[in-house]
C-alpha positions, 0 to 999 in steps of 0.5 A: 571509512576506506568502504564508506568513501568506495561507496560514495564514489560508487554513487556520485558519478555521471552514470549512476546519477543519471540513471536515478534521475531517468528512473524517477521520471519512470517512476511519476509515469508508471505510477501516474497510469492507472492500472500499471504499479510499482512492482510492474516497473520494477519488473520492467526494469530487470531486463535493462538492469543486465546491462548495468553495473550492480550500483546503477542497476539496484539504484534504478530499481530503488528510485523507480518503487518509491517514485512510482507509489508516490505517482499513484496517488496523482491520479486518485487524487484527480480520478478516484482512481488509485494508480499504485495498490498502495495509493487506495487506502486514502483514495477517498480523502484526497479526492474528496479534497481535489473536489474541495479545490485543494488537490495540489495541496493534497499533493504537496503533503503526499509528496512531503510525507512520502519524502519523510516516510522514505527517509525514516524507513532508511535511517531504520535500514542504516542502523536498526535494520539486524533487530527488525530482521530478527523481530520479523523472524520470530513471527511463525504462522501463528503470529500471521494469522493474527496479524492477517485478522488484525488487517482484516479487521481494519478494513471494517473499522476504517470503513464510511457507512454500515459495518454490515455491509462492509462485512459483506464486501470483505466476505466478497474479497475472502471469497476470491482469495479462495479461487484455486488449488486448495494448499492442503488437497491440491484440488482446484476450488472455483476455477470452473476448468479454467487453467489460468485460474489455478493460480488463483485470481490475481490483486491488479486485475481486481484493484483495477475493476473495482476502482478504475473501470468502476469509475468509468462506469460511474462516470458513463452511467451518471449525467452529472457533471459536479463529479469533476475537479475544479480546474482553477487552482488557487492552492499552493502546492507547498503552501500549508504543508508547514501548517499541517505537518505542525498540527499532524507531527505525531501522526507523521512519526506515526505513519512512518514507524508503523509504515517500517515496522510492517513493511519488515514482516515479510509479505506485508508490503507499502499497501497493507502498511497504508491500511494498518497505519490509516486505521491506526491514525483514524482510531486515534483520532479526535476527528473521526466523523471527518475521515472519509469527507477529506480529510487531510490527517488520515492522507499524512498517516497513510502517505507517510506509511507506504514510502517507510514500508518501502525502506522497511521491506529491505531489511529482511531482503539484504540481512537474511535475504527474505523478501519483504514484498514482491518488489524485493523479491524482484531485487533479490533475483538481482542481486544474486545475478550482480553476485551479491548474495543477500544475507548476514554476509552481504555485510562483511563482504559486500564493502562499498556497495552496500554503503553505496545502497544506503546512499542511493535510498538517501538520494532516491527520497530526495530526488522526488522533491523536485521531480514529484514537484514537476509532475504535481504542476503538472498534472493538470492534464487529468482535468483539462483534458475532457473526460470523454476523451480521457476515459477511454485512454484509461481504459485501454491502459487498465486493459493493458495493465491487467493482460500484462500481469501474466499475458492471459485474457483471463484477468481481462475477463477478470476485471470486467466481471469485478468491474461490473459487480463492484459498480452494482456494490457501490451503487448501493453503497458497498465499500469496496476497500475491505473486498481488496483487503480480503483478495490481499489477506485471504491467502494468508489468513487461510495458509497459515491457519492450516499451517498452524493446525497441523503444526499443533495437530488442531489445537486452537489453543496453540494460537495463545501459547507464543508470546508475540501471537498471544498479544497479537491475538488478544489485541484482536479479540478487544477490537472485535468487542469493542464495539460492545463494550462500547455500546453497553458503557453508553448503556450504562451512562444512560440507565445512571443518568435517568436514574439521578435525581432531577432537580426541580 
């Protein structure tokens, strides 16, 4: 009780408050911008973080992830234009739903169901946080191999239109996802003796070509004007959240558990937890021809998802200090510099700060209820402000926030190039979410597939001999033949039903 009251005390002071209270308007503004995301502030943040005493520091850092993957969706609501990697799964409902005029009570059910996802994924942290950590730990290469297909396989699924030529557009992401040193020989592989691509080509400058300068394209190259939101609002932000949480309770509960139980495997991260849990939800549905027409089930599914992912990507951080994703890869190097060492001994000798953590995830969470409110009233700007003149300042931001990630021309080039190539795909209807979601898994899908064939000295069979990987596996094989299944079942129903006979 004595490291619980320390905690609070820790917390609920002026300093600390004050802090969540900047980093949060940080927050809406780093992920209202397309082309900046979360982790890009939270790296921003470290160089403050030196000056500060270890409860404010990790309490700016938590406050500015979950704020700033709520702000991203602001923008693709308004703009069709992701803000934060995370936000892209369900860019198309929401803003097909701003074009309906119902984009603040888009925002107003992304607000409280990234509030409600967040707050689950911490009261996981608080008291389950050992046992997901273990679960996560048991997962070898075998297990992310499947669970890499399984996301790939998603992104197919999930897709509006042809399945061939989502196929193809995945095929276009895996093939970025090869660019560099090859894991087993070292030799580079498609980097044309370019030596900023050794490293491979990097996820913000592409998200940022395929979505940000692809609209921009879209919007220079088209004279129509009915692309626009409407600029009178006559929905009310919080006006039918009660009615849709009503209707959507499972998909809320849902969204968050998935969102926390992949945000706990290290490496998946808030964006593929909104994927895994937008095709969960669009799988389950009983309006499935709906998603992708904006609909506001799939938003609750996938919102809810990104915010737990946040929460849940802790648990391996703080318990066997394994980063969940690259903003808690960010935090460990933190912790370690405010001399708190991640692992099972943070919680015997960390005392009151690490009660003071869990308090800060509560208070972060809550505080984007007023502050998500101001920015959701508030982003009008997007559309009283002439597109003319607003596309140019988006794309001196994604100009920026491309450069950023590493300081190299290069992934300007970068997002030019994908830019143009995604705006001649969508011209003729290419989707282009399953090419983000191959750049994202490829890596994965393909290291650990080599890791696990030397593992079992090119046994493919070895890929069925765990029990979690032999479940994981066989789940992907029935979804990749179920479309079979299902087209010889209605075959079947067919053949039965011209072969009763009819009655006069």
């Amino acid at each position: 009780m004595d490291a619980f009251l320390q905690g609070l005390a820790l917390v609920f002071n002026f300093q600390t408050l004050l802090v969540i209270a900047a980093a949060a308007i940080f927050g809406v503004f780093v992920g209202a911008v397309p082309g900046l995301t979360a982790t890009m502030a939270v790296a921003l943040l470290v160089p403050i973080t030196f000056y500060m005493d270890p409860t404010p520091a990790i309490a700016a850092i938590v406050t500015t992830s979950a704020m700033a993957i709520f702000a991203g969706d602001i923008p693709g609501t308004y703009l069709n234009i992701p803000g934060t990697p995370a936000s892209a799964a369900y860019v198309g409902e929401s803003h097909q739903l701003a074009r309906q005029g119902r984009a603040r009570e888009t925002l107003g059910t992304n607000l409280v169901c990234s509030i409600f996802g967040g707050l689950f994924g911490t009261l996981v942290l608080v008291f389950v946080s050992p046992s997901l950590a273990e679960v996560a730990l048991k997962f070898s290469s075998f297990e992310y191999f499947w669970l890499a297909l399984l996301g790939l396989s998603c992104s197919i699924f999930i897709s509006i239109g042809s399945k061939t030529k989502a196929f193809l557009s995945l095929l276009v992401g895996l093939l970025l996802s090869t660019v560099g040193l090859d894991m087993m020989s070292g030799a580079p592989r498609f980097t044309f003796g370019i030596p900023d691509l050794m490293a491979g080509v990097n996820f913000i400058p592409v998200m940022i070509g395929m979505f940000a300068l692809n609209e921009l394209m879209m919007f220079y190259g088209s004279s129509n004007e009915g692309r626009n939101v409407p600029a009178v609002h006559k929905d009310k932000v919080f006006g039918s959240v009660p009615q849709h949480l009503k209707r959507y309770w499972r998909n809320l509960l849902r969204g968050s558990s998935t969102g926390t139980l992949i945000g706990a495997l290290p490496g998946a991260g808030a964006d593929i937890a909104a994927w895994i849990s937008y095709a969960m939800g669009k799988s389950r549905s009983k309006n499935r021809d709906a998603y992708g027409t904006g609909h506001i089930e799939g938003i609750v599914d996938a919102s809810s998802a990104n915010n737990s992912g946040i929460s849940g990507a802790w648990v391996p951080a703080l318990v066997f200090g394994i980063p969940g994703d690259s903003i808690t890869a960010i935090v460990i190097g933190v912790l370690y510099m405010k001399g708190m060492n991640p692992g099972p001994t943070i919680f015997m000798e960390g005392g009151g700060l690490v009660y003071a953590l869990f308090t800060v995830f509560f208070i972060a969470n809550l505080i984007m209820l007023p502050i998500g409110y101001i920015a959701i009233r508030s982003a009008k700007v997007f559309i009283l402000t002439p597109r003319k003149v607003l596309m140019p300042i988006i794309l001196c931001f994604c100009i920026v926030g491309a450069f950023a990630i590493n300081n190299a021309i290069t992934d300007v080039w970068i997002m030019l190039i994908i830019g143009l190539v995604a705006f001649i795909l969508a011209r003729n209807d290419f989707p282009m979410a399953p090419a983000i979601l191959g750049l994202v898994l490829g890596g994965t899908l393909e290291n650990n597939f080599m890791s696990s064939m030397l593992k079992s000295n090119g046994d493919l069979l070895s890929f069925f001999s765990r029990p979690i990987s032999a479940g994981l596996g066989i789940m992907v094989i029935l979804i990749w033949l179920l479309p079979l299944f299902v087209r010889l079942y209605r075959r079947y129903r067919g053949a039965s039903r011209d072969q009763s006979p009819r009655t006069p």
